[in-house]
Structures are given as structure tokens and as C-alpha cells.
PyMOL CGO cylinders between C-alpha atoms (Angstrom):
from pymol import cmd
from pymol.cgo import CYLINDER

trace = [
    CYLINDER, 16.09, 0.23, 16.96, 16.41, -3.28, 15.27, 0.3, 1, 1, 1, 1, 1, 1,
    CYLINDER, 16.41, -3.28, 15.27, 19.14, -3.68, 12.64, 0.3, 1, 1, 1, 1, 1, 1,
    CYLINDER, 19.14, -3.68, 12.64, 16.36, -3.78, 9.90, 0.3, 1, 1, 1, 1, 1, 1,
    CYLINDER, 16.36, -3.78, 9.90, 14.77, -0.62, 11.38, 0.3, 1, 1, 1, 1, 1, 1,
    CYLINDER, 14.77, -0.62, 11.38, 18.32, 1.10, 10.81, 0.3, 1, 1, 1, 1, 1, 1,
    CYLINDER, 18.32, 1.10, 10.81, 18.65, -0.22, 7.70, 0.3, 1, 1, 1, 1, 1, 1,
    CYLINDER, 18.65, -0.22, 7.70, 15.60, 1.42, 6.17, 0.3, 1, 1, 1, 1, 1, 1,
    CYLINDER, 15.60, 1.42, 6.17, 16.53, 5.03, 7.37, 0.3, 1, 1, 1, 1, 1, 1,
    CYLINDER, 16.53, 5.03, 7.37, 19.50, 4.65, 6.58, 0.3, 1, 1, 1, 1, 1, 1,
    CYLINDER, 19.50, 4.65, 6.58, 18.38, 3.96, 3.18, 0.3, 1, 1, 1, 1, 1, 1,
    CYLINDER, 18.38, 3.96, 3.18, 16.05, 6.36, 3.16, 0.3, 1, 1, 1, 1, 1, 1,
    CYLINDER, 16.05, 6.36, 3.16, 18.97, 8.82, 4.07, 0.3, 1, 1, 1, 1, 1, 1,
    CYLINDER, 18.97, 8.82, 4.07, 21.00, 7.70, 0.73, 0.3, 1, 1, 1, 1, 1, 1,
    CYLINDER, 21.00, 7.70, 0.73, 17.96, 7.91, -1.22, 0.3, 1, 1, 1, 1, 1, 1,
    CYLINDER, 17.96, 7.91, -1.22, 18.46, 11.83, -0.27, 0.3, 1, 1, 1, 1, 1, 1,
    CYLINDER, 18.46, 11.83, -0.27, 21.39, 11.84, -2.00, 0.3, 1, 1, 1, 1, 1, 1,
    CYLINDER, 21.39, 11.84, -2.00, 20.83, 12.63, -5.82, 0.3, 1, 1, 1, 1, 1, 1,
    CYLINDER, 20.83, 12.63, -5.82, 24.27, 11.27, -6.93, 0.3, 1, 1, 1, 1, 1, 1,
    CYLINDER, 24.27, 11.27, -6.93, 23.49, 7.46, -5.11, 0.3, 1, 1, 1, 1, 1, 1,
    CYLINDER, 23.49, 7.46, -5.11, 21.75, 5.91, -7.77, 0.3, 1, 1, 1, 1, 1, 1,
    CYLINDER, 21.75, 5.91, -7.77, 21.32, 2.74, -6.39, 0.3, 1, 1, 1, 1, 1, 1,
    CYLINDER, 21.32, 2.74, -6.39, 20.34, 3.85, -3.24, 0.3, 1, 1, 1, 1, 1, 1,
    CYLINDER, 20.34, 3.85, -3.24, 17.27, 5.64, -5.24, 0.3, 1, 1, 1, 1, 1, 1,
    CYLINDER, 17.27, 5.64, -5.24, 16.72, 2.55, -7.16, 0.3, 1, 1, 1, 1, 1, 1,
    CYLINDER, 16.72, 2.55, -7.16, 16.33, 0.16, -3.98, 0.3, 1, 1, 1, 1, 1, 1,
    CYLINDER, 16.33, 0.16, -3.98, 13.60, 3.42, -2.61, 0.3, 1, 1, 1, 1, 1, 1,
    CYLINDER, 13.60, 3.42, -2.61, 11.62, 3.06, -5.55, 0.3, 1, 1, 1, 1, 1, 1,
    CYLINDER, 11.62, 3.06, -5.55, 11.26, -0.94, -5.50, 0.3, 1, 1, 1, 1, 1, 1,
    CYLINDER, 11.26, -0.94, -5.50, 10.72, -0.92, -2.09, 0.3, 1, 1, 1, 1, 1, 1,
    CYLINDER, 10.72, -0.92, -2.09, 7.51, 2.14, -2.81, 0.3, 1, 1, 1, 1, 1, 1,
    CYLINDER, 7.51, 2.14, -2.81, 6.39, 2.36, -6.49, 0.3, 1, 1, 1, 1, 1, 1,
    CYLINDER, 6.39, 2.36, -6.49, 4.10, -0.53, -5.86, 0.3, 1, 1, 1, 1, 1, 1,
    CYLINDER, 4.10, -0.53, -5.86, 2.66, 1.18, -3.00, 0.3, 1, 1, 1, 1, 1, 1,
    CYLINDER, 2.66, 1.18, -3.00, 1.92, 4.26, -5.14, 0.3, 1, 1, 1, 1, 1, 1,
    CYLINDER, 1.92, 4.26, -5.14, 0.58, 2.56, -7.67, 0.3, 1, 1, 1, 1, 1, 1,
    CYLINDER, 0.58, 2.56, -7.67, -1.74, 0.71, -5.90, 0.3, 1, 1, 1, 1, 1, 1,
    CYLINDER, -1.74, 0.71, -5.90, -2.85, 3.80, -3.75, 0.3, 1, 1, 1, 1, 1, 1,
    CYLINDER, -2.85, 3.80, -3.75, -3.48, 5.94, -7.15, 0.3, 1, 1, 1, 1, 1, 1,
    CYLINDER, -3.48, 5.94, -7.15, -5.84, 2.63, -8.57, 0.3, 1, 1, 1, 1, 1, 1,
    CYLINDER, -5.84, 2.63, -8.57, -7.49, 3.04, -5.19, 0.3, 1, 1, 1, 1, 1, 1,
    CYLINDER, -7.49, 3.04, -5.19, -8.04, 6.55, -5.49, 0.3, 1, 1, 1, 1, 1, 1,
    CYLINDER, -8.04, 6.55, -5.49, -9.79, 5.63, -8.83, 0.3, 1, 1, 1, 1, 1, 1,
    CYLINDER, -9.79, 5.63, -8.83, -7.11, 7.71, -10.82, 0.3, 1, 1, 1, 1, 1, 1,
    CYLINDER, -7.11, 7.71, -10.82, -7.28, 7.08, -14.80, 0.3, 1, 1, 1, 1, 1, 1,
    CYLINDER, -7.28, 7.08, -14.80, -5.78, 3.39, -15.42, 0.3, 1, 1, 1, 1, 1, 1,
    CYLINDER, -5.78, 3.39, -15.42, -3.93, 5.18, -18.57, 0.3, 1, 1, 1, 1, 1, 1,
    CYLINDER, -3.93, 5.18, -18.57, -2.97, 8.39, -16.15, 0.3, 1, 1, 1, 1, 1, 1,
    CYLINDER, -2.97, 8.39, -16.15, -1.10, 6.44, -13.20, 0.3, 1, 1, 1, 1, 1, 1,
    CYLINDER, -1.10, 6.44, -13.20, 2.25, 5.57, -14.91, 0.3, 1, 1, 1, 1, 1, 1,
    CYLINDER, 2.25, 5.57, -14.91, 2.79, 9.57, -15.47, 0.3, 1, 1, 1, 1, 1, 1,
    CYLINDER, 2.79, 9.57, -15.47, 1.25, 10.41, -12.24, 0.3, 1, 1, 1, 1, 1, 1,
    CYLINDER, 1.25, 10.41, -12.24, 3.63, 7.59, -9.99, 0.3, 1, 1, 1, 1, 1, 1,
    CYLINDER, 3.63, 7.59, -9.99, 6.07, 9.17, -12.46, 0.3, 1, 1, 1, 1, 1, 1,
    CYLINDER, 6.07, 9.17, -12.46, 5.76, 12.77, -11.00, 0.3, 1, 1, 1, 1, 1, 1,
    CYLINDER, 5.76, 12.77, -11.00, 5.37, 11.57, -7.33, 0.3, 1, 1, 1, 1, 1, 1,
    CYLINDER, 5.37, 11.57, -7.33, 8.73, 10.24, -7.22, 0.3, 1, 1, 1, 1, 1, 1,
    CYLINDER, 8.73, 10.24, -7.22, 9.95, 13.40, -9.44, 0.3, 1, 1, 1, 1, 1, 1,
    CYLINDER, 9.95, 13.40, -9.44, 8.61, 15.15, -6.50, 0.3, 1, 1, 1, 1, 1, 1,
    CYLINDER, 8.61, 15.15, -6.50, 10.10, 12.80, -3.82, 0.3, 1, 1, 1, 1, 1, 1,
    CYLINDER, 10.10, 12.80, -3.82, 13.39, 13.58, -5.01, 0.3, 1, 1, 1, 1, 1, 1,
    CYLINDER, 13.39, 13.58, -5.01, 13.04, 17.13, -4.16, 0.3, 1, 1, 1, 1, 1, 1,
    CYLINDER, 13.04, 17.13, -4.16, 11.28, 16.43, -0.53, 0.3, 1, 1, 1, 1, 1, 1,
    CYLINDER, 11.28, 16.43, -0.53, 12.28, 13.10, 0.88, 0.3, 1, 1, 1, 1, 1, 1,
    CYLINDER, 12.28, 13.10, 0.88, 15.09, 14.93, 2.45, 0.3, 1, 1, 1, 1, 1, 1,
    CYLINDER, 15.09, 14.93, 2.45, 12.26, 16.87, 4.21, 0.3, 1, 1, 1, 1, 1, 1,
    CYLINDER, 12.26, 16.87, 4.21, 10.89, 14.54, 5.98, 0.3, 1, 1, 1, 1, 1, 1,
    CYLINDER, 10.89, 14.54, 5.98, 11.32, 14.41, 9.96, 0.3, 1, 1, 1, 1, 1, 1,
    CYLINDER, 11.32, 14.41, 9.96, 10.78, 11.03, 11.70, 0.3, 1, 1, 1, 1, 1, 1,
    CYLINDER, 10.78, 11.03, 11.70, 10.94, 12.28, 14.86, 0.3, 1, 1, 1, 1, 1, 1,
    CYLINDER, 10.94, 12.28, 14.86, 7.42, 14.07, 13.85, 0.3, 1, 1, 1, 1, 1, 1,
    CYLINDER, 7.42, 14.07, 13.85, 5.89, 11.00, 12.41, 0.3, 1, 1, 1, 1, 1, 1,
    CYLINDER, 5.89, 11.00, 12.41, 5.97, 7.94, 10.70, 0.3, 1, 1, 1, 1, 1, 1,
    CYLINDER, 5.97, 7.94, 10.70, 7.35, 7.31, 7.02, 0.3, 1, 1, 1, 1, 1, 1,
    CYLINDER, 7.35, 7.31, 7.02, 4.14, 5.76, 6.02, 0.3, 1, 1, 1, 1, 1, 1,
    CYLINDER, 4.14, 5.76, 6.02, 1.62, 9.17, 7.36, 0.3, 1, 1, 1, 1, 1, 1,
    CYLINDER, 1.62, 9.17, 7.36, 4.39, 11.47, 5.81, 0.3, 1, 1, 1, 1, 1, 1,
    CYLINDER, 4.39, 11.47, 5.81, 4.27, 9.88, 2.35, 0.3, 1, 1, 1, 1, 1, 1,
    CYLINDER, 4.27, 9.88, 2.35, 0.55, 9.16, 2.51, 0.3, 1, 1, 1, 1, 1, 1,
    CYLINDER, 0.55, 9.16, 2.51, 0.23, 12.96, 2.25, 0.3, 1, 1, 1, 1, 1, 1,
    CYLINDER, 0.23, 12.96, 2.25, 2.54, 13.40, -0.60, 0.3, 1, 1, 1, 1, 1, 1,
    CYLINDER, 2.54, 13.40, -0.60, 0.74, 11.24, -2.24, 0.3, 1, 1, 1, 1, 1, 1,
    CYLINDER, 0.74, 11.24, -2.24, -2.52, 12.48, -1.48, 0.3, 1, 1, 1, 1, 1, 1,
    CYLINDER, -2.52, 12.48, -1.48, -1.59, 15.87, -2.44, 0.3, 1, 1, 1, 1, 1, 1,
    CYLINDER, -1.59, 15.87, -2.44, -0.23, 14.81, -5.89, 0.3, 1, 1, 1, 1, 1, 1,
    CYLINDER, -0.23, 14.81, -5.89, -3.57, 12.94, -7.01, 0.3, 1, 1, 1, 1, 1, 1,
    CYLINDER, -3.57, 12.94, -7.01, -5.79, 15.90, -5.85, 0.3, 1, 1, 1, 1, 1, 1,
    CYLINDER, -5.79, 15.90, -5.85, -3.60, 18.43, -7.80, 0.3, 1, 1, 1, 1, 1, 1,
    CYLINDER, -3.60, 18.43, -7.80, -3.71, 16.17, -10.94, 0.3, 1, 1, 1, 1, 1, 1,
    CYLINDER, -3.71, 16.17, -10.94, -7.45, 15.80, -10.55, 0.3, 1, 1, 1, 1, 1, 1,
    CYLINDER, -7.45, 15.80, -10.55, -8.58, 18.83, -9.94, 0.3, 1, 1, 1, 1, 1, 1,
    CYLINDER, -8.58, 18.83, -9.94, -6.32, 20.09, -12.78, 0.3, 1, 1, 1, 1, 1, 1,
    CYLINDER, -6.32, 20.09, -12.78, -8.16, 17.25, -14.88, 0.3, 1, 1, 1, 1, 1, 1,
    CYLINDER, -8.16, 17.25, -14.88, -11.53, 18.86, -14.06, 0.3, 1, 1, 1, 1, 1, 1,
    CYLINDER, -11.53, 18.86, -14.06, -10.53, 22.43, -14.83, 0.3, 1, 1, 1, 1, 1, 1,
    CYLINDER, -10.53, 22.43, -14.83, -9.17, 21.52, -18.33, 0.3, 1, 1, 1, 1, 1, 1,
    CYLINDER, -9.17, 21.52, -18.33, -12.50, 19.43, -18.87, 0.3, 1, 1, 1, 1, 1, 1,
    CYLINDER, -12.50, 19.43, -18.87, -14.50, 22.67, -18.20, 0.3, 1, 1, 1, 1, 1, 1,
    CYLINDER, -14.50, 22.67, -18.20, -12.44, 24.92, -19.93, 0.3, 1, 1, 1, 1, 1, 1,
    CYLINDER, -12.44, 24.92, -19.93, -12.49, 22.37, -22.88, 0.3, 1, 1, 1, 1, 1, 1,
    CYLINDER, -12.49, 22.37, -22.88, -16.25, 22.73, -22.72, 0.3, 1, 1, 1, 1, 1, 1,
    CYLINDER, -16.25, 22.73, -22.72, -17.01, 18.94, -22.70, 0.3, 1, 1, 1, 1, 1, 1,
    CYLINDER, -17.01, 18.94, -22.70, -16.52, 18.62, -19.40, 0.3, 1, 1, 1, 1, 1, 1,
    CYLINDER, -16.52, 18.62, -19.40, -18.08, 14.87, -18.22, 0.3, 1, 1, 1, 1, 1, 1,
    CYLINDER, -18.08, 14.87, -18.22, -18.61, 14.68, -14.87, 0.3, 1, 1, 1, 1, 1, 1,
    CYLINDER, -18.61, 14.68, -14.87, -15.82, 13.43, -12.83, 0.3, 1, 1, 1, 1, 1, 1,
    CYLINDER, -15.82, 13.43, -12.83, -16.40, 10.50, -10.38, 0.3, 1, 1, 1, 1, 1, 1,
    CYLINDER, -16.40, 10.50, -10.38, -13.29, 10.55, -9.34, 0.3, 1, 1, 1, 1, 1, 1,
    CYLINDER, -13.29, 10.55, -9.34, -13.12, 14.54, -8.13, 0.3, 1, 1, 1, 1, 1, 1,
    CYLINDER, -13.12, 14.54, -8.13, -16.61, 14.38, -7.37, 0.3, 1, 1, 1, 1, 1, 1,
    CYLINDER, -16.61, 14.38, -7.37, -15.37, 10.91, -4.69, 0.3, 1, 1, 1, 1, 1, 1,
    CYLINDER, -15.37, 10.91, -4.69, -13.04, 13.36, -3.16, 0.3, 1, 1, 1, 1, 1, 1,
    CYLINDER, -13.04, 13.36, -3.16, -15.64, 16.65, -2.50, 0.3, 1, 1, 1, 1, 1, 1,
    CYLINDER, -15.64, 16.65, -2.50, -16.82, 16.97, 0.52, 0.3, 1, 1, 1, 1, 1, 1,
    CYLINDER, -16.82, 16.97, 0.52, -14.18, 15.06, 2.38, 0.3, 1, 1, 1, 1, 1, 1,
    CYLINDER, -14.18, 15.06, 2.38, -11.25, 16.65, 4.51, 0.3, 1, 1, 1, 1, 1, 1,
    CYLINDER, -11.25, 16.65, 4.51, -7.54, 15.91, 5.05, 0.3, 1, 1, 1, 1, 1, 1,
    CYLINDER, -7.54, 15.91, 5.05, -8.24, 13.76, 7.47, 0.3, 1, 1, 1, 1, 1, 1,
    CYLINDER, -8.24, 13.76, 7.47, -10.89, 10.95, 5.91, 0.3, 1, 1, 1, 1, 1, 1,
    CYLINDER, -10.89, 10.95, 5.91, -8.56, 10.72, 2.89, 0.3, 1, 1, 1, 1, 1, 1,
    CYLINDER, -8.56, 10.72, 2.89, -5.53, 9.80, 5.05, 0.3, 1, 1, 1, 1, 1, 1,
    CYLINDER, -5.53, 9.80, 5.05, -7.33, 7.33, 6.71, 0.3, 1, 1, 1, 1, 1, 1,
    CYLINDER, -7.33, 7.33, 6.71, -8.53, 6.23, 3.42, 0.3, 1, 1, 1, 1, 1, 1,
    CYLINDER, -8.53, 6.23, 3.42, -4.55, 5.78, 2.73, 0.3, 1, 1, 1, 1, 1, 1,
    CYLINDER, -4.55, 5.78, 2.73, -3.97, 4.20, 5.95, 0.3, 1, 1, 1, 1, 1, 1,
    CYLINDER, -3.97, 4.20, 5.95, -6.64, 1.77, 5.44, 0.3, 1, 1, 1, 1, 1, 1,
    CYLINDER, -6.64, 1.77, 5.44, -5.46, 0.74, 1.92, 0.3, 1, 1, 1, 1, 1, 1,
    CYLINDER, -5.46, 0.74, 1.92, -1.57, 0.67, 3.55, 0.3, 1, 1, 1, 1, 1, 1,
    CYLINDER, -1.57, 0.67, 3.55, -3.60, -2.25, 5.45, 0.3, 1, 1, 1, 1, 1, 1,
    CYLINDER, -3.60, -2.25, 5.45, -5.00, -4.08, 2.44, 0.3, 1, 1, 1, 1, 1, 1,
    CYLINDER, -5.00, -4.08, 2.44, -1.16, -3.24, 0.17, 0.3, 1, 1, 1, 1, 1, 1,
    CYLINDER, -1.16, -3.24, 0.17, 0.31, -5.01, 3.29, 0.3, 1, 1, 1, 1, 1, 1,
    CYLINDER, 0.31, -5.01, 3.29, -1.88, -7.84, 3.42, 0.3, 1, 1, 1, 1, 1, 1,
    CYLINDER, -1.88, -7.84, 3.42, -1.80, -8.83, 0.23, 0.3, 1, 1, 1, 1, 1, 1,
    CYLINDER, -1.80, -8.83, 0.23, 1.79, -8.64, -0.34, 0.3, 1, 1, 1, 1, 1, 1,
    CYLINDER, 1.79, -8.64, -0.34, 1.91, -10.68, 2.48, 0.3, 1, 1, 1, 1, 1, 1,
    CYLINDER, 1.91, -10.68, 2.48, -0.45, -13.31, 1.11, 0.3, 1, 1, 1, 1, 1, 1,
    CYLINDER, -0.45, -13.31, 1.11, 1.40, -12.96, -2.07, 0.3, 1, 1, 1, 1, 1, 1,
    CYLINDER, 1.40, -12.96, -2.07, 4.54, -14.38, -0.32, 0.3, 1, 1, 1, 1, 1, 1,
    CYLINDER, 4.54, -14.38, -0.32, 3.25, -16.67, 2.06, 0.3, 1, 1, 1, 1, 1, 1,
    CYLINDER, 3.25, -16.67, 2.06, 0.85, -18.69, -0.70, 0.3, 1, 1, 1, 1, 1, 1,
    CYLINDER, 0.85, -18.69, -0.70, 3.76, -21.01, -1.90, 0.3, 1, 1, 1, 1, 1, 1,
    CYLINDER, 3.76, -21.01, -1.90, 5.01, -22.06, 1.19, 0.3, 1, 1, 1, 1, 1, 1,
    CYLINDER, 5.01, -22.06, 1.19, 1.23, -23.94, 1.70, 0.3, 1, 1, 1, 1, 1, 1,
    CYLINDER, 1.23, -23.94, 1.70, 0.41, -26.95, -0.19, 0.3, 1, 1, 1, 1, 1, 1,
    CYLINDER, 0.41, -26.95, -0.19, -3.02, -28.72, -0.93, 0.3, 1, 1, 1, 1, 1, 1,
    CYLINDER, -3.02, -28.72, -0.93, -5.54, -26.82, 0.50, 0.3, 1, 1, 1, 1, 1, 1,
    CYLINDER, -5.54, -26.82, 0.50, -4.35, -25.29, 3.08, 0.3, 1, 1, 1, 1, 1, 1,
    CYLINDER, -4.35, -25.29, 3.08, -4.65, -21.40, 1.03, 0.3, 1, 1, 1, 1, 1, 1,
    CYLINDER, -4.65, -21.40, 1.03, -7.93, -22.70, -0.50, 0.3, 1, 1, 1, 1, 1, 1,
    CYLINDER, -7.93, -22.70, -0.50, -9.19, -22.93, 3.05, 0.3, 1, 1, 1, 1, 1, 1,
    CYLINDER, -9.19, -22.93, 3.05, -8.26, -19.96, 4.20, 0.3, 1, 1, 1, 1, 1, 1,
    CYLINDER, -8.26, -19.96, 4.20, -9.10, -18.19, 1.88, 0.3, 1, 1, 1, 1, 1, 1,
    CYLINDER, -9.10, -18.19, 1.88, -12.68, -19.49, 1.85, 0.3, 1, 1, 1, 1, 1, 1,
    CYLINDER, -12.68, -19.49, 1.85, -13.15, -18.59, 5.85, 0.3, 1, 1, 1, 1, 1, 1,
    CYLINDER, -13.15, -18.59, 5.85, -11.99, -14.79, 4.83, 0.3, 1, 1, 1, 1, 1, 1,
    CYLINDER, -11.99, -14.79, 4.83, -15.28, -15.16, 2.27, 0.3, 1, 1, 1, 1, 1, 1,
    CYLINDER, -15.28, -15.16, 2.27, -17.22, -15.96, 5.20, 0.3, 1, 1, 1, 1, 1, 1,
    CYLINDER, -17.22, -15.96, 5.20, -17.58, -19.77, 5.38, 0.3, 1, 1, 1, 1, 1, 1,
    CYLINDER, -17.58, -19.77, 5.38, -18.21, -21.67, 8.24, 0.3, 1, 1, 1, 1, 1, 1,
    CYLINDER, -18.21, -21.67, 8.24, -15.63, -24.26, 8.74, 0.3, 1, 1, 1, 1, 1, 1,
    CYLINDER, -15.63, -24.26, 8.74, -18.57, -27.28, 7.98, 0.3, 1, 1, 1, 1, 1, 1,
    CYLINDER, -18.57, -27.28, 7.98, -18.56, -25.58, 4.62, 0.3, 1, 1, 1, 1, 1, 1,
    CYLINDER, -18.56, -25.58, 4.62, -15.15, -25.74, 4.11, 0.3, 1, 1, 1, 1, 1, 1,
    CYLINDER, -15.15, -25.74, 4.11, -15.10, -29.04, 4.88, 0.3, 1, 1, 1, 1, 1, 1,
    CYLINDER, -15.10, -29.04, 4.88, -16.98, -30.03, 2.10, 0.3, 1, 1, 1, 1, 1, 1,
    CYLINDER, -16.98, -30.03, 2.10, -15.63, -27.57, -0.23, 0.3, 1, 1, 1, 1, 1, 1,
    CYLINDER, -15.63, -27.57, -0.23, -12.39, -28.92, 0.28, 0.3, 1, 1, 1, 1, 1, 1,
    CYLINDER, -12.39, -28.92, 0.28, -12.78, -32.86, 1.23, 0.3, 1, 1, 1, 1, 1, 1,
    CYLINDER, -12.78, -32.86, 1.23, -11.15, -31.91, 4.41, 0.3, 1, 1, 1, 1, 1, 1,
    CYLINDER, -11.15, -31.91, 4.41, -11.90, -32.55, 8.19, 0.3, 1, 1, 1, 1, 1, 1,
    CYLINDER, -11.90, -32.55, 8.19, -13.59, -29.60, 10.31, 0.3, 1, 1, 1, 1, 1, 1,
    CYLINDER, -13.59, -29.60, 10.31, -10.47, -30.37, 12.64, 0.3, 1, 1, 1, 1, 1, 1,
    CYLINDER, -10.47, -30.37, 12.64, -8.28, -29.69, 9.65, 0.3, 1, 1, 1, 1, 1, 1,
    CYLINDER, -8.28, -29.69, 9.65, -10.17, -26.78, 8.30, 0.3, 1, 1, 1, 1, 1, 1,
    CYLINDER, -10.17, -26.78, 8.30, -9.15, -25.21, 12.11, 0.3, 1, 1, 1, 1, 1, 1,
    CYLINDER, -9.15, -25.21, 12.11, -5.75, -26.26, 12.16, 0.3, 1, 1, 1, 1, 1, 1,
    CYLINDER, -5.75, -26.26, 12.16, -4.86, -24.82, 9.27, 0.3, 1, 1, 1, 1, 1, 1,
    CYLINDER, -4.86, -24.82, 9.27, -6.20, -21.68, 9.10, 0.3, 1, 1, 1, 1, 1, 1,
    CYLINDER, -6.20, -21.68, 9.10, -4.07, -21.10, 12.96, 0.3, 1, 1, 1, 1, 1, 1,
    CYLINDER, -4.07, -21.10, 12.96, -1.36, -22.33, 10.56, 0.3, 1, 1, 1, 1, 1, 1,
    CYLINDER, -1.36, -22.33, 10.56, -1.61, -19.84, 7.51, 0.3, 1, 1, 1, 1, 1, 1,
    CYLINDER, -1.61, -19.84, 7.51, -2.61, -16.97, 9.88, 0.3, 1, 1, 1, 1, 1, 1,
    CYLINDER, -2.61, -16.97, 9.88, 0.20, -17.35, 12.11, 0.3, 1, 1, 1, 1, 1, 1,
    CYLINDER, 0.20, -17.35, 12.11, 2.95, -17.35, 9.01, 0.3, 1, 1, 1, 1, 1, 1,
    CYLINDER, 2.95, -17.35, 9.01, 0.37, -14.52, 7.55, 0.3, 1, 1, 1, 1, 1, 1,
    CYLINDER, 0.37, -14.52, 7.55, 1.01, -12.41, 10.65, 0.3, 1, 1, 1, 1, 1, 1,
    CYLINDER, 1.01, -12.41, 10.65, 4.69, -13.14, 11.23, 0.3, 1, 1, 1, 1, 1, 1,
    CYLINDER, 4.69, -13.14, 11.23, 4.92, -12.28, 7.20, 0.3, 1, 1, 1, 1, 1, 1,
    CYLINDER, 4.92, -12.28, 7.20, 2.91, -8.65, 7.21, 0.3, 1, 1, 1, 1, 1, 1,
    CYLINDER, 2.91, -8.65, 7.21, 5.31, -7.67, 10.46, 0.3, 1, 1, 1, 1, 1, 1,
    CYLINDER, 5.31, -7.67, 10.46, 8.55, -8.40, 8.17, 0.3, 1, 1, 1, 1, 1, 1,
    CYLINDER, 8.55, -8.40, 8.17, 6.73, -6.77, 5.47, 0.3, 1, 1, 1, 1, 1, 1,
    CYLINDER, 6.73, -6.77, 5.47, 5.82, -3.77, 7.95, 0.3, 1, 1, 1, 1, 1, 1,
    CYLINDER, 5.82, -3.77, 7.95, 9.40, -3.41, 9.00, 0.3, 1, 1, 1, 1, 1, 1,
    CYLINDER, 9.40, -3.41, 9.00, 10.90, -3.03, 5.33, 0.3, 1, 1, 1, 1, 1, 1,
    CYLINDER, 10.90, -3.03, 5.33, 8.51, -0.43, 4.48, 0.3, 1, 1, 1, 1, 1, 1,
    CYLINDER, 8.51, -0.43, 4.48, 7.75, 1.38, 7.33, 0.3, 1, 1, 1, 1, 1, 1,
    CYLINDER, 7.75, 1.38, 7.33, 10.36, 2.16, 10.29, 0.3, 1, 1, 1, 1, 1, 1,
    CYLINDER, 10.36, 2.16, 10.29, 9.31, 3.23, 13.00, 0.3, 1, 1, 1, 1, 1, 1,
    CYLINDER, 9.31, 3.23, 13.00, 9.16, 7.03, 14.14, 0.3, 1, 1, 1, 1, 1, 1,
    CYLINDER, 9.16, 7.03, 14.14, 11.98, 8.27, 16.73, 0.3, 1, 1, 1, 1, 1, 1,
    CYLINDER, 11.98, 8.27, 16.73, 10.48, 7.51, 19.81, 0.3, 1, 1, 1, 1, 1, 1,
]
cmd.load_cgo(trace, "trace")
């Protein structure tokens, strides 16, 4: 296990304690974005999340020290607590709407019927992907200059590299060299990124 690997179960170990307060304060930066962007995704009322991120980490006080990596990774296990905690609050949200008898049809319960356990952890595990990513894009942007992100960006919309070219004023050569160079420091970034969030399971 590297030294950052140890690091994060280690804090993840503190975090189990309820009298280290900072321990629980460095869980929570390192996760609340994670939550909140899986609850958007999960198409969660914009004016509903706070609360609902709110009572996920409420509730991750009471099970973190639950969780086993021996039987999984960190990332799986809290997918699920999260998963359960928006499909309570929804379906709660669809009961009162009955019982209130102005119920509206709910697109966000109604996104979630029909679909088992399984499809809305990959959904999770997808969107882990896309958090990731663009986290890492987020930190790697400054460290290009000119046009090098502009480029990039525009082959991930599907450009050819002639396009780019003349979107940018740049040669087709550099169009190629610098999207190796941004995807190279993109992938080295998401596996630093990877490793502070997500430890691997005991092997």
C-alpha cells in the first residue's frame, strides 16, 4: 500500500471517531462535493440537495465505521449510501405529494422505476468517472497556456484536428502535440485524484 493509500484509511479510520473533529472535517472536503454532484445527477430538487448532502453525512457518521474494505472499495460502499438516501427522500417526496392530493408527477421517481440496484450503481460509477474527470480538468487547466486547453477541449467536441487548426490559428502538428501533452498531465492528474478519494480495497 502506497503512503497516500495509508493515509486515506487511516483518515477514514479517524473520521470514525466522533470526538476528532478535524479528522471529520478533512472527510467531508475530501466527499461533500462528490455528493453533491451525484444528488444534481440524480436530478434531486436544486433547493432539496443542501438538506439531503446534509443527512447523508448525518448518516455517515453513524455507518462509516461499518464499512469493510476488505469486501469492497470505498467508492461502491458509499455509492450505495448514497443511493439509498436519495431513493428514501424521493419516494418519501412522492408519498407526501399524493397524500397532499396535488401530487405532480415526479420525473425524478418516475427516472428511477423500473431500474434495479444494480443500473443505478453503475449510474454512480459512471458519474464517479465524469466527478473525477472534471476535477481533474479543473486542476490541470492553469498549468496550460494559449491554446493548448482550447484545443483539447475542441477534439473532446469531436473536431478533427484540420478544424482545430483553424479554430485556433495553430498547426495540425501542434493541434497533435498538444493534446498528447494535456492528456498525459490529464491522466497522471485523475490517478492522484483517484488515490485521494478512493483507496484501494485490501487485496
Amino acid at each position: 500500500m502506497s503512503e497516500r493509500d495509508a493515509t486515506m484509511h487511516t483518515l477514514i479510520r479517524r473520521a470514525c471517531n466522533p470526538q476528532d473533529e478535524g479528522a471529520w472535517r478533512d472527510f467531508v472536503e475530501q466527499y461533500r462535493r462528490f455528493i453533491l454532484y451525484i444528488l444534481q445527477e440524480m436530478n434531486v430538487a436544486t433547493d432539496e440537495i443542501e438538506d439531503l448532502s446534509q443527512q447523508i453525512l448525518v448518516t455517515l457518521t453513524r455507518d462509516l465505521p461499518g464499512y469493510d474494505r476488505s469486501k469492497g472499495r470505498f467508492r461502491s460502499w458509499l455509492s450505495a449510501v448514497i443511493r439509498h438516501a436519495a431513493l428514501s427522500h424521493l419516494s418519501k417526496q412522492r408519498y407526501r405529494k399524493k397524500r397532499m392530493a396535488d401530487y405532480i408527477e415526479d420525473r425524478e421517481v418516475d427516472w428511477l422505476n423500473g431500474r434495479d440496484a444494480s443500473e443505478i450503481t453503475q449510474m454512480i460509477e459512471d458519474e464517479w468517472a465524469g466527478y473525477i474527470g472534471k476535477l481533474a480538468m479543473d486542476r490541470v487547466r492553469p498549468a496550460f497556456r494559449g491554446n493548448a486547453m482550447e484545443a483539447y477541449e475542441l477534439f473532446l467536441d469531436g473536431h478533427s484536428a484540420a478544424e482545430i487548426a483553424s479554430i485556433t490559428k495553430l498547426t495540425v502538428s501542434s493541434v497533435y502535440t498538444l493534446r498528447k501533452r494535456v492528456k498525459r498531465r490529464l491522466y497522471l492528474e485523475i490517478r492522484a485524484i483517484t488515490a485521494e478519494l478512493e483507496p484501494p480495497a485490501a487485496g
